[in-house]
Backbone as numpy.savetxt, mean C-alpha at the origin, in Angstrom:
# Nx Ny Nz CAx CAy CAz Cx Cy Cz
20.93 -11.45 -0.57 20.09 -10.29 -0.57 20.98 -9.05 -0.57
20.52 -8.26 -1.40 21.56 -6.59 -1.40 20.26 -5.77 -1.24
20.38 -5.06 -0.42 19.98 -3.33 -0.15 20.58 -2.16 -0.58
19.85 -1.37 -1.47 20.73 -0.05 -2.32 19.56 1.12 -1.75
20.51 1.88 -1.34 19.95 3.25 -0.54 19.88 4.11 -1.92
18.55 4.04 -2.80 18.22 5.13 -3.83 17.34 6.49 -3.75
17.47 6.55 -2.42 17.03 7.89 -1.82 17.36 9.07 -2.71
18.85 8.97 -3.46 19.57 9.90 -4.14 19.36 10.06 -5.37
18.25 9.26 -5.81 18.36 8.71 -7.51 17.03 8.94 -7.49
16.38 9.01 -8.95 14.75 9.52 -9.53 14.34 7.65 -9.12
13.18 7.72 -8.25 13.10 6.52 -7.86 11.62 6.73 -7.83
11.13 5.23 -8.06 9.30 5.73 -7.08 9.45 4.68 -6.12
8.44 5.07 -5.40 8.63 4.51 -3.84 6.75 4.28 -3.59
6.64 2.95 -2.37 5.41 2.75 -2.51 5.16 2.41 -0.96
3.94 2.36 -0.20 3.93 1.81 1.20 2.44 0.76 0.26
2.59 -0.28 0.51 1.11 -1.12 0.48 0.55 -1.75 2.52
-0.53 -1.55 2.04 -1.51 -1.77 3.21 -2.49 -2.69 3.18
-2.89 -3.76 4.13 -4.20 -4.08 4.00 -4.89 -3.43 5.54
-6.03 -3.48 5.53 -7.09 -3.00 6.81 -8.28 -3.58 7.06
-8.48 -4.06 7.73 -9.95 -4.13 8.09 -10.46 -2.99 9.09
-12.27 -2.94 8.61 -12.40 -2.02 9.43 -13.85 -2.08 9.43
-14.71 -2.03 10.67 -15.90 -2.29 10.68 -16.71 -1.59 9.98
-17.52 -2.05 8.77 -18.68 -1.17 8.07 -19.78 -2.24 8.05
-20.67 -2.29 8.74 -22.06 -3.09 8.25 -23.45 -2.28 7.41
-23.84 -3.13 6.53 -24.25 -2.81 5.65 -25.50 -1.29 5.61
-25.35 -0.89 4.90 -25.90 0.43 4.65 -25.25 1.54 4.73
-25.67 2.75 5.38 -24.91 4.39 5.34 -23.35 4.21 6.00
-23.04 3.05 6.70 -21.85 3.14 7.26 -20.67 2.93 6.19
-21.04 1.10 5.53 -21.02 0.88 4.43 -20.16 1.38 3.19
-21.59 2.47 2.75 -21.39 3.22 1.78 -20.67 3.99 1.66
-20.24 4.75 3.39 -19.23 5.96 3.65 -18.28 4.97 3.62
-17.85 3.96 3.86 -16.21 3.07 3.75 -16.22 3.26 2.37
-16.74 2.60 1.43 -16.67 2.67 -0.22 -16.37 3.78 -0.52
-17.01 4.67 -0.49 -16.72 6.31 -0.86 -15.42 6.83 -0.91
-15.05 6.53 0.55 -13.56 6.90 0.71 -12.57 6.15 0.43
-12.71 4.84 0.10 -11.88 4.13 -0.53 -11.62 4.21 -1.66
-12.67 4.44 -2.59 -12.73 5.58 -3.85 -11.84 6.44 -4.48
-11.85 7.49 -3.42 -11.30 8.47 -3.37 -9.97 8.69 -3.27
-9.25 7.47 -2.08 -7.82 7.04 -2.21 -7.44 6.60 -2.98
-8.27 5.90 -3.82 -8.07 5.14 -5.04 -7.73 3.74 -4.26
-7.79 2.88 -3.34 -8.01 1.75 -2.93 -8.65 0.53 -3.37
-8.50 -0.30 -2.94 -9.57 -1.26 -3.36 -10.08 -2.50 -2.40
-11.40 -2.49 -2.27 -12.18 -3.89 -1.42 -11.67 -4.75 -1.72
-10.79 -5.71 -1.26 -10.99 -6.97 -1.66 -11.28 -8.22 -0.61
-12.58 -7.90 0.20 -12.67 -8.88 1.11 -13.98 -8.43 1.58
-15.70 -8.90 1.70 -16.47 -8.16 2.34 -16.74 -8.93 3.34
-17.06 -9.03 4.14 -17.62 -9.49 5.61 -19.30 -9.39 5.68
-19.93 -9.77 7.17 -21.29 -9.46 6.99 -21.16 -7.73 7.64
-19.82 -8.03 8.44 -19.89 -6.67 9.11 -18.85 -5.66 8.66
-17.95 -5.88 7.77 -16.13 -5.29 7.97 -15.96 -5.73 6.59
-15.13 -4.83 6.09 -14.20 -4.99 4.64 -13.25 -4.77 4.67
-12.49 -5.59 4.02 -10.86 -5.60 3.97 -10.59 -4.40 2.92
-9.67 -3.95 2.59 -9.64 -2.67 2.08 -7.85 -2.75 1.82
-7.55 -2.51 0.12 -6.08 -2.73 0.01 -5.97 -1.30 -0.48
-4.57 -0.50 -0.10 -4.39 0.62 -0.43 -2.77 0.75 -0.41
-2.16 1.39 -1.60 -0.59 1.09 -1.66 -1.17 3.27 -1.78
0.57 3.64 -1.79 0.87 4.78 -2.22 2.18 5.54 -1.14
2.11 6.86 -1.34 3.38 7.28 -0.46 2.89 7.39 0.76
4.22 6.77 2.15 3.05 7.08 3.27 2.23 7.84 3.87
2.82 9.23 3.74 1.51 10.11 4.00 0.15 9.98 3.41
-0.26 9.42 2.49 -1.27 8.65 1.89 -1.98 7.89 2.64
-1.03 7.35 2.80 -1.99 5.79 3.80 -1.94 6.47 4.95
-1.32 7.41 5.61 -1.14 7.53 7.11 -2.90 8.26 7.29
-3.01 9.00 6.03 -3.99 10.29 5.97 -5.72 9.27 6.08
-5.26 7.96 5.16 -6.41 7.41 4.95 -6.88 6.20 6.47
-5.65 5.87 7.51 -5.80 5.58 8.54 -6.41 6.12 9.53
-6.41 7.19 9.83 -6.88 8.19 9.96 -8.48 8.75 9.64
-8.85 8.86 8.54 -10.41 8.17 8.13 -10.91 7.40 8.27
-10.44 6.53 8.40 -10.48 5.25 8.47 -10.74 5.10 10.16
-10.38 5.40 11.51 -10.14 5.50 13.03 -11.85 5.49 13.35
-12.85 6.32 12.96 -13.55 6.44 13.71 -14.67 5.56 13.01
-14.27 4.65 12.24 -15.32 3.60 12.28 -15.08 2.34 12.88
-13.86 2.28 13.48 -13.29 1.19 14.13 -12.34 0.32 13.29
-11.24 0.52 13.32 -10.05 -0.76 12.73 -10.25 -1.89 13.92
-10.24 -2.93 13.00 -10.13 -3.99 13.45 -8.62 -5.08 13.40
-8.43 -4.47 11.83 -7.02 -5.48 11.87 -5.89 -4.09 10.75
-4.76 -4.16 10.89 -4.24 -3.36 9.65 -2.68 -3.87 9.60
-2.13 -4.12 8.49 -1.18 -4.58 8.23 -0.46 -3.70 7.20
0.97 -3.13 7.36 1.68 -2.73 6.40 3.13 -3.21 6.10
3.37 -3.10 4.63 4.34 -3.29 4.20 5.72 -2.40 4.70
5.50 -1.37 4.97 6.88 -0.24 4.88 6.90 0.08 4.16
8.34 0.83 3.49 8.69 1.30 2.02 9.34 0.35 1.32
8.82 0.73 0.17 9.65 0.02 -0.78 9.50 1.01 -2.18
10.85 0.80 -2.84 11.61 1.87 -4.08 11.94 1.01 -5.07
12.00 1.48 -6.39 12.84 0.85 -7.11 13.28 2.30 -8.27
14.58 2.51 -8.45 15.09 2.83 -9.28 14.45 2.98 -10.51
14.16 4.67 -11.74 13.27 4.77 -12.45 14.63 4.65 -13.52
14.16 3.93 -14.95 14.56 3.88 -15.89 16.05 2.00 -16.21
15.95 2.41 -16.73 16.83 0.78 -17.25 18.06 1.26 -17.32
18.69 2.19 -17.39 20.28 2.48 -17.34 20.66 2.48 -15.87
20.46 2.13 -14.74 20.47 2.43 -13.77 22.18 1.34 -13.41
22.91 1.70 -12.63 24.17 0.52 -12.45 23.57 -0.49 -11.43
22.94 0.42 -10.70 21.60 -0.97 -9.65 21.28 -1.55 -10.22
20.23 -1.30 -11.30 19.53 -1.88 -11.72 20.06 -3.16 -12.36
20.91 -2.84 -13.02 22.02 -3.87 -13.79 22.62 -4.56 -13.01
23.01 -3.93 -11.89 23.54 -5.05 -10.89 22.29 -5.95 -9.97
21.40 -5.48 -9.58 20.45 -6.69 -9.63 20.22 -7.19 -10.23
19.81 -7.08 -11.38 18.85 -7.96 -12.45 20.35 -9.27 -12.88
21.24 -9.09 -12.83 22.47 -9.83 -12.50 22.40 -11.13 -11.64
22.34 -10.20 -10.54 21.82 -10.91 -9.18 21.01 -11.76 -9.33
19.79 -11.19 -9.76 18.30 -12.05 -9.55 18.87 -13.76 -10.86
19.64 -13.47 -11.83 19.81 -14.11 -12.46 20.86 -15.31 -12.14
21.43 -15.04 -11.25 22.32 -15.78 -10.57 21.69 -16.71 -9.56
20.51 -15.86 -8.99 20.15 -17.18 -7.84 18.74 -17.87 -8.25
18.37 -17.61 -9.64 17.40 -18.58 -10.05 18.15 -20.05 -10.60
């Protein structure tokens, strides 16, 4: 495994999330959908009471949508951290992983 600090380099960077969070059916519901919407998120789990809810982006993103998310009750929430990868194919990282990755398949 190698770790490259591309903090310094044109990079995109991502936090992914999953959440549960209590919505039972109707106006409560509908306000979870709405705002999941809006983050650009996505359901992928409904319950009779709670929907799982997947949402990637930069963390202030997700921190903002946790946060909306608080006063209907979290039940479960799981995150990834950060993760980056180096923008464009000339990169010497890049070349030196894709190296890598080729070596330990």
């Amino acid at each position: 495994m190698k770790v490259i600090d591309v903090s310094a380099k044109d990079h995109v960077e991502r936090d992914l999330m999953l959440l549960c969070v209590n919505a039972a059916p109707g106006r409560k519901r509908s306000e979870v959908c709405e705002l999941v919407e809006i983050f650009r998120g996505k359901i992928v789990d409904v319950g009779p009471d709670e929907v799982m809810i997947e949402l990637s982006g930069r963390e202030t993103k997700i921190e903002a949508f946790i946060e909306r998310m608080r006063p209907y009750g979290i039940s479960e929430l799981v995150r990834t951290g950060r993760i980056a990868m180096v923008r464009g194919k000339g990169s010497d990282d890049v070349s030196a992983l894709s190296e890598l990755a080729a070596k330990s398949s």
